[in-house]
mmJSON file of the N, C-alpha and C atoms, coordinates in Angstrom:
{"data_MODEL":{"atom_site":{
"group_PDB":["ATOM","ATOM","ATOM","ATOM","ATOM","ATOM","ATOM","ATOM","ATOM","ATOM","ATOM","ATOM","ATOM","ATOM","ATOM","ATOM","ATOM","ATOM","ATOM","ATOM","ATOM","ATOM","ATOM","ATOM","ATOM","ATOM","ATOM","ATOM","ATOM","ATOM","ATOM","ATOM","ATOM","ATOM","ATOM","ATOM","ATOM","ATOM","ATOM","ATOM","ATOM","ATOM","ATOM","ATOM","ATOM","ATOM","ATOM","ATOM","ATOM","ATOM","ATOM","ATOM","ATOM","ATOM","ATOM","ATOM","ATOM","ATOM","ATOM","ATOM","ATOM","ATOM","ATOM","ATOM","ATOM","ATOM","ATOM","ATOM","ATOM","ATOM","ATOM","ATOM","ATOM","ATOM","ATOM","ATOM","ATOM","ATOM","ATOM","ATOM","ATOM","ATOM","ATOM","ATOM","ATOM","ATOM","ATOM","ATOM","ATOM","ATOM","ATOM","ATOM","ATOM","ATOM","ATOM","ATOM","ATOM","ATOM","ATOM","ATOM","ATOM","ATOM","ATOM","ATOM","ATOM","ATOM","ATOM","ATOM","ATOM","ATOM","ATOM","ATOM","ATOM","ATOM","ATOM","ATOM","ATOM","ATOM","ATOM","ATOM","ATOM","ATOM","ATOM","ATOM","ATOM","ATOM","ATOM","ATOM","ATOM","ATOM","ATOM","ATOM","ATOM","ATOM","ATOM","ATOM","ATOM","ATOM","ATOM","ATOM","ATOM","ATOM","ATOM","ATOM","ATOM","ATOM","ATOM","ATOM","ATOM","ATOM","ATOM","ATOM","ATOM","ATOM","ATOM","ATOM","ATOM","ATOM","ATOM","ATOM","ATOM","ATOM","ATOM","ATOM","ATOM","ATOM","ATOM","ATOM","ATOM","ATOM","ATOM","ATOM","ATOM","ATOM","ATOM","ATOM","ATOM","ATOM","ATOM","ATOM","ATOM","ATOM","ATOM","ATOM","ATOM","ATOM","ATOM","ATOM","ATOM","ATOM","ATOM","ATOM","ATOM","ATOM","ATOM","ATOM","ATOM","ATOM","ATOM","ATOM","ATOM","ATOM","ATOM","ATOM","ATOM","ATOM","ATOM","ATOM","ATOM","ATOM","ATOM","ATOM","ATOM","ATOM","ATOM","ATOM","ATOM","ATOM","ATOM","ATOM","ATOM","ATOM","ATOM","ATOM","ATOM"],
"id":[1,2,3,4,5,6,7,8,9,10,11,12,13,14,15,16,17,18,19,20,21,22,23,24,25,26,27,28,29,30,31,32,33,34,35,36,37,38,39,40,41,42,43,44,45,46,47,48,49,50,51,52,53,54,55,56,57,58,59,60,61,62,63,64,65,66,67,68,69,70,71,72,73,74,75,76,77,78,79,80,81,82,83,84,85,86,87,88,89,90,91,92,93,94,95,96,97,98,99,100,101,102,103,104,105,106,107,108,109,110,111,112,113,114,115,116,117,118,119,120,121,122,123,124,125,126,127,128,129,130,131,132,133,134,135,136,137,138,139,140,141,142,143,144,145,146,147,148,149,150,151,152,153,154,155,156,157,158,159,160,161,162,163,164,165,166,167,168,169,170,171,172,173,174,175,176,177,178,179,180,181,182,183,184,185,186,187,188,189,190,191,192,193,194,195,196,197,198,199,200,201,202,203,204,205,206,207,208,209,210,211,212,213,214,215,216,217,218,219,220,221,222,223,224,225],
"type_symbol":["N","C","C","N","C","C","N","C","C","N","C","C","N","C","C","N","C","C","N","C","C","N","C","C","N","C","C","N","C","C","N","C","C","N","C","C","N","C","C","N","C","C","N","C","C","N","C","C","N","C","C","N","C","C","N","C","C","N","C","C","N","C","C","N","C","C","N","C","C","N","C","C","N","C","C","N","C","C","N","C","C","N","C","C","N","C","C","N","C","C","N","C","C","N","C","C","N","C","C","N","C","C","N","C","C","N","C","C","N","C","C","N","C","C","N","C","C","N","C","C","N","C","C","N","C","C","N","C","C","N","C","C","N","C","C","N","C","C","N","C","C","N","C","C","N","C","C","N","C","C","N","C","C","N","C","C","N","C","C","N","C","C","N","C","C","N","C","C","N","C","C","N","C","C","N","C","C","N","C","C","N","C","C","N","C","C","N","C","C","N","C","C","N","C","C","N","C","C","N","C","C","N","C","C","N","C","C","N","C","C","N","C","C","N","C","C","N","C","C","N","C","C","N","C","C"],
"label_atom_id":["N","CA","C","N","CA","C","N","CA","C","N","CA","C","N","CA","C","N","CA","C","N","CA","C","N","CA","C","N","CA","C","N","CA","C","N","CA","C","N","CA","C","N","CA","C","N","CA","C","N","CA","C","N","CA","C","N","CA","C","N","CA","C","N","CA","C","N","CA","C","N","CA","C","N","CA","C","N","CA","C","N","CA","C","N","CA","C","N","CA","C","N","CA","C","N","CA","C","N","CA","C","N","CA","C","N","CA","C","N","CA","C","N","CA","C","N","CA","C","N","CA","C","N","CA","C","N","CA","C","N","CA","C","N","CA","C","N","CA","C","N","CA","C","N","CA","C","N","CA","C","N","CA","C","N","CA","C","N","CA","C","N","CA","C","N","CA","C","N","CA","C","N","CA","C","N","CA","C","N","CA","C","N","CA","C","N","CA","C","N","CA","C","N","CA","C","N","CA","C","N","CA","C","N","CA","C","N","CA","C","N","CA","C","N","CA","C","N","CA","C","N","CA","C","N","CA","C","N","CA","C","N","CA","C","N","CA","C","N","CA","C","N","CA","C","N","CA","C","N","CA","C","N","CA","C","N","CA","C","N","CA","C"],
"label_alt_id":[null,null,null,null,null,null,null,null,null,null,null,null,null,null,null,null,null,null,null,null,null,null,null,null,null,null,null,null,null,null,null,null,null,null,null,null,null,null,null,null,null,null,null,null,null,null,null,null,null,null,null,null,null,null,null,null,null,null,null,null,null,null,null,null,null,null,null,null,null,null,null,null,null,null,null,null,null,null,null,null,null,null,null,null,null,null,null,null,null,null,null,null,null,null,null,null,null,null,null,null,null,null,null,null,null,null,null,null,null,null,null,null,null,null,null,null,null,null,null,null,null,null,null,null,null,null,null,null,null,null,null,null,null,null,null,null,null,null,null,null,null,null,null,null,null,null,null,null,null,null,null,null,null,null,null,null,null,null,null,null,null,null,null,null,null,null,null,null,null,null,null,null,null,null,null,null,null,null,null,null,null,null,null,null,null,null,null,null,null,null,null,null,null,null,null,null,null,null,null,null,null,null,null,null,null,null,null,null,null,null,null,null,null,null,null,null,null,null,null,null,null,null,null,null,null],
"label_comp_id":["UNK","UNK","UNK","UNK","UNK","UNK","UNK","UNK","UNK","UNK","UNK","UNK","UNK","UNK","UNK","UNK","UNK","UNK","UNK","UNK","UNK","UNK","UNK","UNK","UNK","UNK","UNK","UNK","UNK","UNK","UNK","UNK","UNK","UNK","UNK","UNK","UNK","UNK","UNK","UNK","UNK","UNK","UNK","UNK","UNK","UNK","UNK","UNK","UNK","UNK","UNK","UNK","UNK","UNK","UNK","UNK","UNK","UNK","UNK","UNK","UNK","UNK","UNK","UNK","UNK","UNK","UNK","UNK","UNK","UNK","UNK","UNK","UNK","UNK","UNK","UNK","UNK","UNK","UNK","UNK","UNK","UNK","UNK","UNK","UNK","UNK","UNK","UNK","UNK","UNK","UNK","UNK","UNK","UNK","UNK","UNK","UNK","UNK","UNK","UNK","UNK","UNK","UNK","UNK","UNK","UNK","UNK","UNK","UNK","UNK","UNK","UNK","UNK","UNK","UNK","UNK","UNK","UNK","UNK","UNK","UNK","UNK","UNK","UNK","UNK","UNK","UNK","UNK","UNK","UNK","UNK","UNK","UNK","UNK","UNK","UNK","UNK","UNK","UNK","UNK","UNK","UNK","UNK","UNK","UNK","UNK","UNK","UNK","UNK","UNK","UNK","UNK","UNK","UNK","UNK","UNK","UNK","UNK","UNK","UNK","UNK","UNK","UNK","UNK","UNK","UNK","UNK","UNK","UNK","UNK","UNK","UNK","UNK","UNK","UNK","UNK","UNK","UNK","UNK","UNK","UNK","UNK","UNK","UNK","UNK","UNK","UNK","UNK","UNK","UNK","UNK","UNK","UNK","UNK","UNK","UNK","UNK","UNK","UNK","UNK","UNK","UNK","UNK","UNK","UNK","UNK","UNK","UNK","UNK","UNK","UNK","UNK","UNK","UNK","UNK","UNK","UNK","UNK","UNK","UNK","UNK","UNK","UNK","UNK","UNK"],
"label_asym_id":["A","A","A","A","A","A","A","A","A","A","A","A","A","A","A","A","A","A","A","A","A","A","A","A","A","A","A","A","A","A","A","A","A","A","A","A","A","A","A","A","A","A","A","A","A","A","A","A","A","A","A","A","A","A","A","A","A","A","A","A","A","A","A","A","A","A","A","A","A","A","A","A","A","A","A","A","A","A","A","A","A","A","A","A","A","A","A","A","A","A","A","A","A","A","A","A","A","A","A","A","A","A","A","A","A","A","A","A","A","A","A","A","A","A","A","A","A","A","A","A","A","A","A","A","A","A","A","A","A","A","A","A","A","A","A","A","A","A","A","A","A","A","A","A","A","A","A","A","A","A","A","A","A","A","A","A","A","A","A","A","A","A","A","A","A","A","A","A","A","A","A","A","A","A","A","A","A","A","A","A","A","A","A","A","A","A","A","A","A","A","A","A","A","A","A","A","A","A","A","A","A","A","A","A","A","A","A","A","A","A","A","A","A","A","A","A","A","A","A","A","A","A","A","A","A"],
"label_entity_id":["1","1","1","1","1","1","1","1","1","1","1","1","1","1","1","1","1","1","1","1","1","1","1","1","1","1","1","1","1","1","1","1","1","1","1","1","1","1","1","1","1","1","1","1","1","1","1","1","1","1","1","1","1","1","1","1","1","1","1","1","1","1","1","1","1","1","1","1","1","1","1","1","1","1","1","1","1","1","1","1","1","1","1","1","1","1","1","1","1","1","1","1","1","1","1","1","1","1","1","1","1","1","1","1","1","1","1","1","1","1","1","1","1","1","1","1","1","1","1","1","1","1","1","1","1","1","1","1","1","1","1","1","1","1","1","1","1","1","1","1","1","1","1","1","1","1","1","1","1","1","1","1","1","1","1","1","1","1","1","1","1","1","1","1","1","1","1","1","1","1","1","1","1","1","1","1","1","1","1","1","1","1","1","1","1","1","1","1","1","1","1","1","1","1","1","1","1","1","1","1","1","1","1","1","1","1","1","1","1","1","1","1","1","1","1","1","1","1","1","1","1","1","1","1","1"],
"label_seq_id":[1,1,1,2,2,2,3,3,3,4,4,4,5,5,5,6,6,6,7,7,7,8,8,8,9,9,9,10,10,10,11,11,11,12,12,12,13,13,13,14,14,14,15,15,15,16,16,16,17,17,17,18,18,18,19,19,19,20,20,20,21,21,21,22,22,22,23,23,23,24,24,24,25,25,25,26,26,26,27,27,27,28,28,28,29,29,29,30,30,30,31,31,31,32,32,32,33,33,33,34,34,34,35,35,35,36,36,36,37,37,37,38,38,38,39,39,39,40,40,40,41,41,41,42,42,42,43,43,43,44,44,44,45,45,45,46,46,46,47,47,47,48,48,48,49,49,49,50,50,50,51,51,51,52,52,52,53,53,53,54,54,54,55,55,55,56,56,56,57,57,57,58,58,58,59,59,59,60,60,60,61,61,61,62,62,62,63,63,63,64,64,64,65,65,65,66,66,66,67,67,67,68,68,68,69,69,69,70,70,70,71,71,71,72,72,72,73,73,73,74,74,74,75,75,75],
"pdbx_PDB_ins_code":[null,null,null,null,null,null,null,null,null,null,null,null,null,null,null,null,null,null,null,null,null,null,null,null,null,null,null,null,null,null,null,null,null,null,null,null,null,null,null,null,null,null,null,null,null,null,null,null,null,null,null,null,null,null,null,null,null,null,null,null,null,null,null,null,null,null,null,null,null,null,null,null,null,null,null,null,null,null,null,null,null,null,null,null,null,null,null,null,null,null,null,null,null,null,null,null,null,null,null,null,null,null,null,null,null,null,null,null,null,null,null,null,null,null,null,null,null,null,null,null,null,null,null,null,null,null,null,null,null,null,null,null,null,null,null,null,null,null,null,null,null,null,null,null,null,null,null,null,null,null,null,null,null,null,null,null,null,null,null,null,null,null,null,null,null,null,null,null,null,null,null,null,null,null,null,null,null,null,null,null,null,null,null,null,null,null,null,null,null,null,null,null,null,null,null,null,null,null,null,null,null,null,null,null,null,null,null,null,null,null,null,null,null,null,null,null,null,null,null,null,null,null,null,null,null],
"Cartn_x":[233.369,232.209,232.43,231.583,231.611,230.816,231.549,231.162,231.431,232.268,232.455,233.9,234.139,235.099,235.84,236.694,237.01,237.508,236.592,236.862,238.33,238.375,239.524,240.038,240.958,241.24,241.05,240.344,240.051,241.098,241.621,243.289,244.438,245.241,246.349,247.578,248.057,249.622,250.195,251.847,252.518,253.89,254.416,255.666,256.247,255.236,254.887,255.572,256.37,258.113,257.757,257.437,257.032,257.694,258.861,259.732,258.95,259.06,258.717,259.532,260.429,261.039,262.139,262.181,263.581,262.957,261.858,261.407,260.792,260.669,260.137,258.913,257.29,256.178,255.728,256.118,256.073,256.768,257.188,258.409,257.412,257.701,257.117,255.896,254.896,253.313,252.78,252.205,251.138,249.843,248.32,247.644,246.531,245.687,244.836,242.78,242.227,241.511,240.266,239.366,238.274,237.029,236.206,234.868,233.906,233.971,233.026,233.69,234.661,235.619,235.165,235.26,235.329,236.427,236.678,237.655,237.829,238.481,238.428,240.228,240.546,242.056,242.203,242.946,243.141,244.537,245.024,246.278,246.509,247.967,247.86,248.38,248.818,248.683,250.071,250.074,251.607,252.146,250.912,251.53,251.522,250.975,250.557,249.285,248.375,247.076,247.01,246.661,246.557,247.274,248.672,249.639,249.301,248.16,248.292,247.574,246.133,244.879,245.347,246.427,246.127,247.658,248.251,248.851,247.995,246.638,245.796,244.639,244.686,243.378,244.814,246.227,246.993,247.557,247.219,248.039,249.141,250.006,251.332,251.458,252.869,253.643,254.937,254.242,255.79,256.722,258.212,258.986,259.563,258.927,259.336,257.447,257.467,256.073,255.158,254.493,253.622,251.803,250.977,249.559,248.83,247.802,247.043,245.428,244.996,243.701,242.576,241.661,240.821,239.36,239.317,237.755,237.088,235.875,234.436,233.732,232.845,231.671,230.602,230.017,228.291,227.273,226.517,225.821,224.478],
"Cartn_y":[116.238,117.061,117.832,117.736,118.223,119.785,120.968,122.089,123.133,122.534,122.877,123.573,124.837,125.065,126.166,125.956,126.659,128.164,129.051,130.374,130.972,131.792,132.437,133.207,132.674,133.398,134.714,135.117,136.496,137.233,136.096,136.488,135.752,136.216,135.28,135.77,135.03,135.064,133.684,134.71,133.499,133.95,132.707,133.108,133.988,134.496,135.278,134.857,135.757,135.726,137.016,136.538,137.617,137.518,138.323,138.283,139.38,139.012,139.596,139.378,140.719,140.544,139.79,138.281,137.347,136.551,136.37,135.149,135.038,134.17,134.236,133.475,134.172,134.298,133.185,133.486,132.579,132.731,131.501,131.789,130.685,131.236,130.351,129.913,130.982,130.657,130.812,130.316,130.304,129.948,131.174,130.908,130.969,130.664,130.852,131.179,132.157,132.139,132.12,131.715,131.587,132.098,132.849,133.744,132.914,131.612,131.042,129.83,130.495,129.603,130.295,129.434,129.675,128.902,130.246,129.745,130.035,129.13,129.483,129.406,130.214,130.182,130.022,129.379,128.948,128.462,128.793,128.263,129.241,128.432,129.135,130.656,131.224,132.776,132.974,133.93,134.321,133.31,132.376,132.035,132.89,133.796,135.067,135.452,134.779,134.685,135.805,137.377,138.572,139.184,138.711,139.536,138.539,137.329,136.948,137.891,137.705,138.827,140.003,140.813,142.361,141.94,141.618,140.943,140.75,140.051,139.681,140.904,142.119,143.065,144.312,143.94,145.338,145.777,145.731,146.651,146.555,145.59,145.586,144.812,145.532,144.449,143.053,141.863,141.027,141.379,140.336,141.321,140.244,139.637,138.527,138.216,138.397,137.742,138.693,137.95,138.625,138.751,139.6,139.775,140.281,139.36,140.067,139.833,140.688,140.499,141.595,140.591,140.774,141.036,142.221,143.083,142.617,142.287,141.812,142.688,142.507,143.612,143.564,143.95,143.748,143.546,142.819,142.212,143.426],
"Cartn_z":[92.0,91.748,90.448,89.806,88.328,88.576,87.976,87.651,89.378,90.092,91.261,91.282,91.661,91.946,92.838,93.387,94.671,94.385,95.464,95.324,96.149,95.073,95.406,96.927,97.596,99.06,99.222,100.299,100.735,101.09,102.066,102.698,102.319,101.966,101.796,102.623,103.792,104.383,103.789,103.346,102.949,103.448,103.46,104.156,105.521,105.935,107.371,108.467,108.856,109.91,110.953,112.362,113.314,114.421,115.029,115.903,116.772,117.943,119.372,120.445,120.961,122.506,121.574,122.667,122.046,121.473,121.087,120.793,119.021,118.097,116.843,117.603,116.776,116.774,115.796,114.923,113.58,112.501,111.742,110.935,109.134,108.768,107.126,107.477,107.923,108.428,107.081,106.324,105.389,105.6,105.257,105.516,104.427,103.992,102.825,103.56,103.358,104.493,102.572,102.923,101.745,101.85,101.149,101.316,102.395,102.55,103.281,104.215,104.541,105.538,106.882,108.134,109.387,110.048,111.241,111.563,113.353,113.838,115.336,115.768,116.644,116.967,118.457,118.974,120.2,120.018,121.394,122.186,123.428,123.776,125.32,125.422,126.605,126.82,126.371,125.144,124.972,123.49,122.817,121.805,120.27,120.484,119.504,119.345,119.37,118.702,118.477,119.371,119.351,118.008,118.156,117.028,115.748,115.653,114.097,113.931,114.692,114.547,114.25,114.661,114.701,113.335,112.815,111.386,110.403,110.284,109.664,109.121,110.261,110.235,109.802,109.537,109.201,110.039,111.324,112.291,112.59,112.038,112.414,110.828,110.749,109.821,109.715,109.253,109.44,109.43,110.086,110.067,108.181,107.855,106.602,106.077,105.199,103.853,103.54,103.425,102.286,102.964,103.018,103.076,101.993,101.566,100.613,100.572,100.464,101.223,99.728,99.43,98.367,98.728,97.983,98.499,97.853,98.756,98.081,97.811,96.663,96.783,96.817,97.624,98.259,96.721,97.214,95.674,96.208],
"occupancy":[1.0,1.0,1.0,1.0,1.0,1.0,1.0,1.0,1.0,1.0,1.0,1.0,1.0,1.0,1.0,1.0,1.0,1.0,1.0,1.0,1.0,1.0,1.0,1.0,1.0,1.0,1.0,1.0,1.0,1.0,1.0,1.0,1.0,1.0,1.0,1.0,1.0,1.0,1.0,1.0,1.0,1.0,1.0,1.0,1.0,1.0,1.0,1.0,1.0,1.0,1.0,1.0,1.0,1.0,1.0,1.0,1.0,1.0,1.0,1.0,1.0,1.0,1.0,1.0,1.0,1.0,1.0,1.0,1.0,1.0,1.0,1.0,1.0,1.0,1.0,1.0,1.0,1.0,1.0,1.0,1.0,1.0,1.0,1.0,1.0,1.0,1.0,1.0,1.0,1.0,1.0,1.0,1.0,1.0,1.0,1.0,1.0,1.0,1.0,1.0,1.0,1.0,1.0,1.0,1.0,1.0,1.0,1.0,1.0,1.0,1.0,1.0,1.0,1.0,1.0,1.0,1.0,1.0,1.0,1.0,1.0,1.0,1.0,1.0,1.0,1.0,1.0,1.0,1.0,1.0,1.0,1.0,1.0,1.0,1.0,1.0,1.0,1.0,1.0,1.0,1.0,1.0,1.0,1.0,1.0,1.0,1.0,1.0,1.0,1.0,1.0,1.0,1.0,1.0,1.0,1.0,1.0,1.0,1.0,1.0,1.0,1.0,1.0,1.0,1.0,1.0,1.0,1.0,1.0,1.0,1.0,1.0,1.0,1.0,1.0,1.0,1.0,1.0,1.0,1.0,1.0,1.0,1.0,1.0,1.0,1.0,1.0,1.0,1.0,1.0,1.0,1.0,1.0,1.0,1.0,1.0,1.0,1.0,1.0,1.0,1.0,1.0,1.0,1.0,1.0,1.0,1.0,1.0,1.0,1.0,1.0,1.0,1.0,1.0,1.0,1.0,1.0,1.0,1.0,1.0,1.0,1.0,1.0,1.0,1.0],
"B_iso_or_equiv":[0.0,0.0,0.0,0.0,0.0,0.0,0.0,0.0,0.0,0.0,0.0,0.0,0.0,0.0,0.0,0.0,0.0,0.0,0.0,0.0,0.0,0.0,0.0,0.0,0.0,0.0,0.0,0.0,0.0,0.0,0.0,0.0,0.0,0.0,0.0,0.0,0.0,0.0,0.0,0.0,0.0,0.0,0.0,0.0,0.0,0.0,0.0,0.0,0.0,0.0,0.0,0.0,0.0,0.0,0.0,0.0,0.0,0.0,0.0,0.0,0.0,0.0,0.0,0.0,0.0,0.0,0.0,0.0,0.0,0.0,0.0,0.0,0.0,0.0,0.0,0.0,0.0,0.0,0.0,0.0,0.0,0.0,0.0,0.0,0.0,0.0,0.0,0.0,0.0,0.0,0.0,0.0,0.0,0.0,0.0,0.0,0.0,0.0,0.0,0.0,0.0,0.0,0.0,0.0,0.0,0.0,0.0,0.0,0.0,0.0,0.0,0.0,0.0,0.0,0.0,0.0,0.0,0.0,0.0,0.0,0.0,0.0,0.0,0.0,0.0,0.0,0.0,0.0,0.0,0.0,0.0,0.0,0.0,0.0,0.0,0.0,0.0,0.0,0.0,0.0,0.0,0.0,0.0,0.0,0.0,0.0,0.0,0.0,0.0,0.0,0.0,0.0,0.0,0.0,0.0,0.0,0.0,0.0,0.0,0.0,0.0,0.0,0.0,0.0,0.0,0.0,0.0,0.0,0.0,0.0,0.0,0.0,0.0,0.0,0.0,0.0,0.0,0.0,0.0,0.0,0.0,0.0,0.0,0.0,0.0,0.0,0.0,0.0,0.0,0.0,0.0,0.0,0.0,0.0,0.0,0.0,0.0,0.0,0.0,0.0,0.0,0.0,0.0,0.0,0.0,0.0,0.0,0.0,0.0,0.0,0.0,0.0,0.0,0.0,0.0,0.0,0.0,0.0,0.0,0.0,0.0,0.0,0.0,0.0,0.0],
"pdbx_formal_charge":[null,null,null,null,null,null,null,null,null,null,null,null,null,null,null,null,null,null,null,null,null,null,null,null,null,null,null,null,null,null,null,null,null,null,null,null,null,null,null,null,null,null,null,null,null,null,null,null,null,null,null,null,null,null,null,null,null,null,null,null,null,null,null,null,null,null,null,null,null,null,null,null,null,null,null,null,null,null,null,null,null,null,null,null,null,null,null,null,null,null,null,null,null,null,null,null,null,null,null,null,null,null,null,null,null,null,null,null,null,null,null,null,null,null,null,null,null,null,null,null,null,null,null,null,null,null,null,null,null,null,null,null,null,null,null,null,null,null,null,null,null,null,null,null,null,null,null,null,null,null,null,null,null,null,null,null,null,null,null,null,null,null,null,null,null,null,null,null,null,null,null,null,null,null,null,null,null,null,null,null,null,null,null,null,null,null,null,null,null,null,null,null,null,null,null,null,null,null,null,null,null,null,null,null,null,null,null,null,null,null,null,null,null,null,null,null,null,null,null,null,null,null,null,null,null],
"auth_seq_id":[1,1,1,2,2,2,3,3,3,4,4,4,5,5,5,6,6,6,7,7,7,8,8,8,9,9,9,10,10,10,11,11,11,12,12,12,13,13,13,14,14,14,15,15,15,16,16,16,17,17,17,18,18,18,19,19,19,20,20,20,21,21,21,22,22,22,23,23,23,24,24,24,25,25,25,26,26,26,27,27,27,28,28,28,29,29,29,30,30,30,31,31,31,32,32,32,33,33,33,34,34,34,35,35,35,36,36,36,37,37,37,38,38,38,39,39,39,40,40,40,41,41,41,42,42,42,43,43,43,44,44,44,45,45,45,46,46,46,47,47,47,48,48,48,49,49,49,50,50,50,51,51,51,52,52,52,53,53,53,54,54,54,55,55,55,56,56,56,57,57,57,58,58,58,59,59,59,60,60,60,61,61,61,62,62,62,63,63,63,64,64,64,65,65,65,66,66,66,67,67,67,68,68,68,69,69,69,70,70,70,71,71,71,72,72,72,73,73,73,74,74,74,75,75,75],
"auth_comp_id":["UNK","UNK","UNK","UNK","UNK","UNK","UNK","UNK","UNK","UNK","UNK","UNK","UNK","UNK","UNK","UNK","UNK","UNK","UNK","UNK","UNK","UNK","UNK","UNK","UNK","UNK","UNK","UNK","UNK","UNK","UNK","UNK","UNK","UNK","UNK","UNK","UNK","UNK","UNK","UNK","UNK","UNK","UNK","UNK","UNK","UNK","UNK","UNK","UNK","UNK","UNK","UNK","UNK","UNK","UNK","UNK","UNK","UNK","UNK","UNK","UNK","UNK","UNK","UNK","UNK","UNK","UNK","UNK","UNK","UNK","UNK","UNK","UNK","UNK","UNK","UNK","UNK","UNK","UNK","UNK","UNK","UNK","UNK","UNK","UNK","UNK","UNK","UNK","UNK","UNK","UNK","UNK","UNK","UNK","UNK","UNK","UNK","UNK","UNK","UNK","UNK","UNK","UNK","UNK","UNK","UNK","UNK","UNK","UNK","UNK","UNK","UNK","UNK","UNK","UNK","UNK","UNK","UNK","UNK","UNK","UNK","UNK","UNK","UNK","UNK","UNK","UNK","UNK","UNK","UNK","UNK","UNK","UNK","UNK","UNK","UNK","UNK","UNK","UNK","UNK","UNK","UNK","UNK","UNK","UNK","UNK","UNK","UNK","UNK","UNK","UNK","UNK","UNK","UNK","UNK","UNK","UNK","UNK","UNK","UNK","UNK","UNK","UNK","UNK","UNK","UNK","UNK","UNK","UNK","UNK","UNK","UNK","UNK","UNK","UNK","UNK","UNK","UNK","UNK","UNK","UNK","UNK","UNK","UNK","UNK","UNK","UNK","UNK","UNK","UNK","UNK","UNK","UNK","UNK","UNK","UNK","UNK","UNK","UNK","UNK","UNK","UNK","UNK","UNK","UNK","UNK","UNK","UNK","UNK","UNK","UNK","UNK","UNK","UNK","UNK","UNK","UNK","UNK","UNK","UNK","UNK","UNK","UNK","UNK","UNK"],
"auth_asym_id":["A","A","A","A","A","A","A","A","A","A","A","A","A","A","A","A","A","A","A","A","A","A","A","A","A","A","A","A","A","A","A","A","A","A","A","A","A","A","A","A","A","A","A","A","A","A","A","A","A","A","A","A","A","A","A","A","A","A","A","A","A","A","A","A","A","A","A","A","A","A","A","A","A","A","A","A","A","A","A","A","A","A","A","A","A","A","A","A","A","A","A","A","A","A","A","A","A","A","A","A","A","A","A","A","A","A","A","A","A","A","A","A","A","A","A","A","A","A","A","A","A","A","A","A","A","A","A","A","A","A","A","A","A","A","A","A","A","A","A","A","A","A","A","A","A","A","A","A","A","A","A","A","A","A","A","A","A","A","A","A","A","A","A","A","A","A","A","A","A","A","A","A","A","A","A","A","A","A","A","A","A","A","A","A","A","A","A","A","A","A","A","A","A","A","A","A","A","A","A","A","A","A","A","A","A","A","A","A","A","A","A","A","A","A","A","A","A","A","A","A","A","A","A","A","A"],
"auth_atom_id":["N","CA","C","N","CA","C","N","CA","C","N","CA","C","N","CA","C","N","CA","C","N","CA","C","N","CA","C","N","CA","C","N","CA","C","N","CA","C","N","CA","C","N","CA","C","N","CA","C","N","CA","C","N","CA","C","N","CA","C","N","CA","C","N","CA","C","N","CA","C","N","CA","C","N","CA","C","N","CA","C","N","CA","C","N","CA","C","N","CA","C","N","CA","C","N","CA","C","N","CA","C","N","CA","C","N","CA","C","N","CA","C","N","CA","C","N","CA","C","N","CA","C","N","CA","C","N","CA","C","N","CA","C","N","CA","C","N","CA","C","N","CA","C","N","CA","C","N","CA","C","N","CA","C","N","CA","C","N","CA","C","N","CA","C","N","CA","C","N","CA","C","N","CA","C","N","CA","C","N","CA","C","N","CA","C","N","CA","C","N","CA","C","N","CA","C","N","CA","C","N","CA","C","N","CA","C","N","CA","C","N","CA","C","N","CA","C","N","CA","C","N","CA","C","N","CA","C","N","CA","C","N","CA","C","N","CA","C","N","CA","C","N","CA","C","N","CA","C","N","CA","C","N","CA","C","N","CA","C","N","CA","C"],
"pdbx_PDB_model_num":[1,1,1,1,1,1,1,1,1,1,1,1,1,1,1,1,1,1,1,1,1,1,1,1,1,1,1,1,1,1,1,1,1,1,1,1,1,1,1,1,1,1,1,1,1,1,1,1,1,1,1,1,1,1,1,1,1,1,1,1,1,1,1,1,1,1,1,1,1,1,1,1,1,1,1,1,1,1,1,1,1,1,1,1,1,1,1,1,1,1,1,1,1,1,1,1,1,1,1,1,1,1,1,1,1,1,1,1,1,1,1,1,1,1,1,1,1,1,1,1,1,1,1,1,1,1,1,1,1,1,1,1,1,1,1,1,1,1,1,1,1,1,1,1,1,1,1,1,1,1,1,1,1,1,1,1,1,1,1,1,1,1,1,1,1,1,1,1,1,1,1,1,1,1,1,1,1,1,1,1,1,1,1,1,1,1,1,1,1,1,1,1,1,1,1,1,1,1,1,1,1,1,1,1,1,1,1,1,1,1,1,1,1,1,1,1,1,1,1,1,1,1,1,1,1]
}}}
């Protein structure tokens, strides 16, 4: 596609290392999330989903990488 080109990530996790209890959560998670991306998360009870979400919105920090998350501004 000519004159097409991909916008820059809203969110970016890279390298993202999340230890819980005894167990690692996620280890070298990279994620790239895009202004007009959707997205749905599923798995079973206890595989994190909660702690990417509340990782992703700030409330906790990895215990390894990086979050960076780019403000839009209302047109």
């Amino acid at each position: 596609m000519t004159g097409w080109m991909a916008a820059a990530p809203i969110l970016s996790l890279e390298g993202l290392r999340l230890i819980q209890g005894q167990g690692v959560l996620f280890a070298g998670l990279d994620l790239h999330i895009g202004p007009r991306d959707r997205l749905a998360l599923i798995g079973r009870n206890g595989a994190g989903k909660t702690s990417l979400l509340r990782l992703i919105a700030g409330e906790i920090e990895p215990d390894q990488g990086k979050r960076s998350l780019q403000l839009l501004m209302a047109e």
